[in-house]
N, C-alpha and C positions, 0 to 999 in steps of 0.2 A: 504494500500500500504506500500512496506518496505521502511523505513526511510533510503536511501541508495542513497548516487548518483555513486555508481558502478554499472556499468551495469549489470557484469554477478552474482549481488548478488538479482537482479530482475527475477520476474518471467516475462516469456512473454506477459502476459496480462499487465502487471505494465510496463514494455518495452515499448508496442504498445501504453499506455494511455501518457507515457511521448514524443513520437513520435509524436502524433495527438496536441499535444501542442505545438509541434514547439519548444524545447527547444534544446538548445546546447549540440552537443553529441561533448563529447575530446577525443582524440585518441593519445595516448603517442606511441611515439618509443622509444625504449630503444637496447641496446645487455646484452651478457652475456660477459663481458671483465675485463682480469687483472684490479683490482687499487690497486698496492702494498701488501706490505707482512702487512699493518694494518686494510685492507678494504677487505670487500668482494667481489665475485664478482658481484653482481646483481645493485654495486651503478647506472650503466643507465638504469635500471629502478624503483629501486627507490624514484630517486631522481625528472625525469621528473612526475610522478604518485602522487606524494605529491604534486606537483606545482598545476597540472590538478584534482584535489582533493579538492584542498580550492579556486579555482577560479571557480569549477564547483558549490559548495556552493554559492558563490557570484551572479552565474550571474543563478541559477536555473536550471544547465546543469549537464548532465549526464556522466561518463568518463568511456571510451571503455574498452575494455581488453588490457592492453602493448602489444604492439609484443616486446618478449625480446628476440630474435637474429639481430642484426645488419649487417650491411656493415662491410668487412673487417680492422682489427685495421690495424692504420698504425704505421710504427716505428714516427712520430714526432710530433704526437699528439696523440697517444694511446699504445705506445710503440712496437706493432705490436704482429705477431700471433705467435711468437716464447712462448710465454708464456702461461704454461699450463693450461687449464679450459677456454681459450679465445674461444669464438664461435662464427662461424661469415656466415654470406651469401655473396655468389655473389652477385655484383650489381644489376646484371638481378634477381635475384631468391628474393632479398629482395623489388627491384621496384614491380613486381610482387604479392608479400604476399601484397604490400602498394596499390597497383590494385583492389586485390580481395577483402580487407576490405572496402576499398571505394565504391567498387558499390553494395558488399552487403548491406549494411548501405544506399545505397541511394534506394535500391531495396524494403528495408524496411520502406521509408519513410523518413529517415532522409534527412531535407535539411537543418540544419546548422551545418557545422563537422568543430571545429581546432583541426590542426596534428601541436601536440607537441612533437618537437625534443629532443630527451636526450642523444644522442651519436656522437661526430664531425663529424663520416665518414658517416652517416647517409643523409646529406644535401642534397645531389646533384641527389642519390640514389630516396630520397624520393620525392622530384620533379619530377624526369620522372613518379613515381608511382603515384603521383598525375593527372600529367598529365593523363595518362593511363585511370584513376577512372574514371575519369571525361569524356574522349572519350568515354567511354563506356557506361555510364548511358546516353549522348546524342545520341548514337546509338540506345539503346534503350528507345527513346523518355523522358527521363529525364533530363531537360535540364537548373531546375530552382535549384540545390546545391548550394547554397554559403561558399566556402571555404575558409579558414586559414591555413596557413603553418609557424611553426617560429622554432625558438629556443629559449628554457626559459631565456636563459643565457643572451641574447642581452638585457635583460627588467629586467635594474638596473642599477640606478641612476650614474654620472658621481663620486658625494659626495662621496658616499657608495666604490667604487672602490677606490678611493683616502684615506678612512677612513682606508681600508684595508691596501693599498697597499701604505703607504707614500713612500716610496722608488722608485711606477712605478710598474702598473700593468706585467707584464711578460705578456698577451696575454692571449683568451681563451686556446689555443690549450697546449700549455705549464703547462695550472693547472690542468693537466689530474694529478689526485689523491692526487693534493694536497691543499694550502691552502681551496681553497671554496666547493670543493666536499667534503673533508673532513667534514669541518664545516658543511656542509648542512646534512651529515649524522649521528655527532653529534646531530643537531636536531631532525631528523626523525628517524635516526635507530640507536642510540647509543650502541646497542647492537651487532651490528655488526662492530663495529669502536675498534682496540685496537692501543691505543695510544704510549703505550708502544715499539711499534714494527715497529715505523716512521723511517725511514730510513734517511740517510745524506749522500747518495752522489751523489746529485743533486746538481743545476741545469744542469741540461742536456746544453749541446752547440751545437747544431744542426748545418750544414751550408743550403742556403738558397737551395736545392735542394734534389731529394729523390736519393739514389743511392740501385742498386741491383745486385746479391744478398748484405743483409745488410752486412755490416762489424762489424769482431768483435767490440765489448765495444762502438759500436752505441748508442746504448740505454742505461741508466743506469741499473745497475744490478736488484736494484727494481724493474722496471716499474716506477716509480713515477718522473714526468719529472719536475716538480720545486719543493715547499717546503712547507710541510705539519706542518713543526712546526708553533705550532701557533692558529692552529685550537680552534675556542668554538662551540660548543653551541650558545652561545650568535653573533657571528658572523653570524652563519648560520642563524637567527632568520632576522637579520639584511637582508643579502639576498634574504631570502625567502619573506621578507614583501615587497620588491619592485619587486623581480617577480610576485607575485599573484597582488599586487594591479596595476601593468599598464597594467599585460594582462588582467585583468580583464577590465580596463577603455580600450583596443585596441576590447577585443570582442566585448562590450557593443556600444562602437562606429561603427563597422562595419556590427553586425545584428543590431540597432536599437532598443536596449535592453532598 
């Protein structure tokens, strides 16, 4: 069998033998969206696919194929779809894709799936898809899936954030491309990280509402809605060890691992 907990790096006999085992299949959502003129664009799905990588290690579990088109960017947490190479689905059309992979996966056997979030505008989106999956494989008489649904981000320590951020975390929705994504792709994809090219005219000031059409100089000119300076390596290390180690202790808790 290939030494692989990628799915589609298996062949389908090696698929069906890790299915008849009952091991934990992960499913990353990711989009393809702007993160600044220093990141590429694929960071949501990189960065959820490296979480769902070494906690499928952990717990003996297998990790799906990304779906890497997401929900719509917004301007106040992803800077929005003005920015070119952002690619994005309808709500209905990405609840849907999150539909069909669910009950195929349960059509094949799998019953223990976590959907792991990697893009904000993805949440709500992938909940009805969830839902959906799950209506359907009880339609057709499959009614014993047990599911997970999260976001990597929420699964890291109060310390760790305070380590970073002595000043006052800013929010998830605000570090869209900067300090912790950043850093996380210093760890994983350094190669696609140029530092050089971090922008400074952040932080964005948002007010507590979405307004449409956007108004000029809404967004920063970036995309990068707080502040990337700062970024390691060593930082991202730091986050990625409490994302993998409590999803790991939330699956292992919830299938009885």
């Amino acid at each position: 069998m290939v030494d692989s907990v990628l799915m589609a790096e298996l062949t389908w006999p090696e698929f069906a033998a890790k299915v008849k085992e009952n091991v934990p299949v992960l499913l990353p959502l990711g989009t393809t969206e702007q993160h600044g003129p220093h990141m590429s664009l694929n960071v949501d799905v990189v960065l959820p696919t490296g979480v769902c990588e070494r906690v499928a290690r952990n717990v003996g579990g297998i990790v799906a194929p990304t779906i890497p088109y997401g929900y719509k960017s917004m301007p106040r947490s992803g800077g929005g779809e003005a920015f070119p190479g952002t690619t994005s689905l309808d709500a209905n059309t990405f609840s849907l894709v999150v539909r069909d992979v669910i009950r195929s996966l349960g059509h094949h056997g799998v019953r223990r799936l976590v959907v792991v979030n990697g893009h904000f505008e993805n949440s709500w989106p992938a909940v009805e898809g969830v839902d959906l999956g799950l209506r359907e494989l009880r339609r057709d008489g499959i009614a014993d899936m047990q599911l997970m649904r999260l976001e990597y981000w929420d699964f890291v320590r109060r310390e760790t954030l305070d380590r970073l951020f002595p000043d006052g975390f800013p929010g998830t929705e605000l570090e869209h491309a900067s300090l912790l994504e950043t850093s996380l792709m210093l760890l994983l994809r350094p190669d696609l990280v140029d530092m050089s090219k971090i922008p400074s005219d952040g932080p964005a000031k948002f007010p507590t509402y979405d307004k449409f059409p956007i108004p000029d100089g809404f967004v920063p000119a970036s995309g990068v809605l707080a502040r990337a300076q700062g970024s390691t390596a060593e930082k991202g290390q730091w986050l990625m060890d409490d994302h993998v180690e409590l999803i790991t202790k939330a699956v292992r808790i919830e299938f009885g691992l």
